[in-house]
C-alpha positions, -999 to +999 in steps of 0.1 A: -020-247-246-045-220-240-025-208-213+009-202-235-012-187-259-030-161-241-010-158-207-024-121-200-060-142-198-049-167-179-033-147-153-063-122-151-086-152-149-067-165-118-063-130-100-103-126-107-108-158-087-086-152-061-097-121-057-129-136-051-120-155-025-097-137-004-127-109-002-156-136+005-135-161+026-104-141+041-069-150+034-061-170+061-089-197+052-086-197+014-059-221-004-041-230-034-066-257-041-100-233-036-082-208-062-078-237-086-110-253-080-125-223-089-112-220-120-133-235-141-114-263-157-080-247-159-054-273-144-032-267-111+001-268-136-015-234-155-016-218-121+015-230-107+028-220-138+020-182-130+022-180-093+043-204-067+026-197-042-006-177-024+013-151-018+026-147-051-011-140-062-019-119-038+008-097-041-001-093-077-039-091-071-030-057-048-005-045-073-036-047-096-057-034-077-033-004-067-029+004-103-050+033-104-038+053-071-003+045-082-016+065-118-028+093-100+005+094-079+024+097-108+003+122-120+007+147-089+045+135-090+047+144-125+033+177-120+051+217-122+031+237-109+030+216-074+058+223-050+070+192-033+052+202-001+018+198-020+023+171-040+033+153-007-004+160+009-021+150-026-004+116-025-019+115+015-050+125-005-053+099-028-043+069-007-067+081+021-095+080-007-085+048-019-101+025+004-078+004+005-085+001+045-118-017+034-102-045+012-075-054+039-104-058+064-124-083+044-092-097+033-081-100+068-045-114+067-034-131+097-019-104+122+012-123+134+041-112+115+062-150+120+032-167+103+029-137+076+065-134+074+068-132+037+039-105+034+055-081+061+089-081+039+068-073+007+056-046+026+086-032+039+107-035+008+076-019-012+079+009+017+116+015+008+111+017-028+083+040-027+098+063-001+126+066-029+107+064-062+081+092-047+083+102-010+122+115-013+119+133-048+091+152-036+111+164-005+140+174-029+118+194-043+106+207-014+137+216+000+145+235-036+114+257-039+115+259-004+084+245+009+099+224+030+137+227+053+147+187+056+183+177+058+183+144+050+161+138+024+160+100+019+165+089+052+129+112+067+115+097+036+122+063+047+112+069+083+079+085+074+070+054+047+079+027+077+062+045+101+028+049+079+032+013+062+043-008+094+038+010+123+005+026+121-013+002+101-035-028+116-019-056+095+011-062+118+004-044+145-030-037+151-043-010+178-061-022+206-086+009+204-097+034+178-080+059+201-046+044+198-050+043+164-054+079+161-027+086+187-001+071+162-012+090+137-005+123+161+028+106+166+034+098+128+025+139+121+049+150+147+079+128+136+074+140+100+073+180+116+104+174+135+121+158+102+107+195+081+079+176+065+043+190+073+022+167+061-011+180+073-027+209+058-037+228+086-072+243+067-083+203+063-071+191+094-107+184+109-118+168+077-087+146+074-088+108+071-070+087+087-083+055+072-049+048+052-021+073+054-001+066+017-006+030+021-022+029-013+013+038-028+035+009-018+005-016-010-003-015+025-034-016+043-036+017+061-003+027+047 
C-alpha cells in the first residue's frame, strides 16, 4: 500500500539504495536481489513495480544525478546575451566540472559493449537527443550571429555528441594510456574545427579538462 500511496518515496528510496551499491560494489557485482535486500522491508513486487530491471534503475539513478548539470545547461541555453559559440564552450564547462568521470569509475560498468548492450543504446540514443535538444540549437545560433560558419547544423551536432559520448569516453571503449586518451580529444577538437565548431577557447586551452567532454548532458561518463 505504502508504495501506491507515496510512489515519489518509494522510488527515491530505491534509487538511494542502489545508488549505494553501484558506488560501493560496482555495477557489474551488484543485483536485483542486493538492491531489494537493502531495502529495509520493502518487498521485491514494490521494486519490480518501479523498475524491470537493473538497468532500468540505473538509468534513472544517472538521470537523477544529472539533474543539476542539465539545469545549468538550460540555463546557458536559455540565455541572450551568449552567442551560440559561447554557450557551446559553457556547456563543455559545466559537464567537465561535473564529475561525472568519478562516479562512472567507482561505478565501473562492464567495458564490453555485447554484455552492456542495453546501456551503450541509452547512451547513444541520449547522445542523439541531446545533440538536437541543445548541441544543434546552439550552432543555429551560431551560424546566425555569426560566431560560428557550419553548414549542416544537425548532422556536426550529431557527429560531435557520438564522438564525445562513444568514442572518447572509457565506458565502451576505453584508452589503453592516458596519452591516447588525450589524443582523441585532439582528434574530437579537430573534427568539430573542420565542421565550423571551435569548441576550445584558445585563452583556457592549457587549463582545460578533459575529464568529461559534455558527457554530463546526455549521461555519459566522459561524455
Amino acid at each position: 500500500m505504502a508504495r501506491n500511496k507515496y510512489p515519489e518515496e518509494t522510488v527515491k528510496k530505491i534509487l538511494d539504495v542502489a545508488q549505494e551499491l553501484f558506488m560501493t560494489k560496482g555495477y557489474e557485482r551488484t543485483t536485483m536481489a542486493d538492491i531489494v535486500d537493502n531495502l529495509g522491508g520493502l518487498t521485491k513486487g514494490a521494486v519490480y513495480h518501479h523498475f524491470k530491471s537493473k538497468e532500468e534503475i540505473f538509468e534513472a539513478m544517472f538521470e537523477r544525478i544529472n539533474a543539476p548539470v542539465v539545469e545549468k545547461i538550460e540555463q546557458v541555453a536559455a540565455d541572450p546575451k551568449l552567442t551560440g559559440l559561447e554557450k557551446l564552450r559553457a556547456f563543455d564547462r559545466i559537464s567537465a566540472a561535473s564529475g561525472a568521470a568519478e562516479m562512472w569509475r567507482a561505478v565501473s560498468p562492464a567495458s564490453d559493449p555485447v554484455k552492456n548492450a542495453r546501456l551503450l543504446a541509452q547512451e547513444y540514443a541520449d547522445a542523439l537527443q541531446t545533440a538536437r535538444t541543445y548541441i544543434e540549437p546552439a550552432i543555429r545560433e551560431g551560424v546566425a550571429d555569426g560566431s560560428m560558419q557550419v553548414e549542416y547544423p544537425r548532422e556536426a551536432a550529431e557527429v560531435i555528441l557520438l564522438l564525445a559520448n562513444l568514442w572518447m569516453v572509457p565506458l565502451f571503449h576505453p584508452a589503453e594510456s592516458e596519452d591516447e586518451y588525450y589524443r582523441r580529444a585532439e582528434v574530437l577538437l579537430r573534427v568539430a574545427h573542420a565542421l565550423g565548431v571551435d569548441l576550445l577557447d584558445p585563452a583556457q586551452a592549457d587549463a582545460h579538462d578533459w575529464g568529461s567532454p559534455w558527457a554530463q548532458v546526455s549521461g555519459g561518463e566522459g561524455g
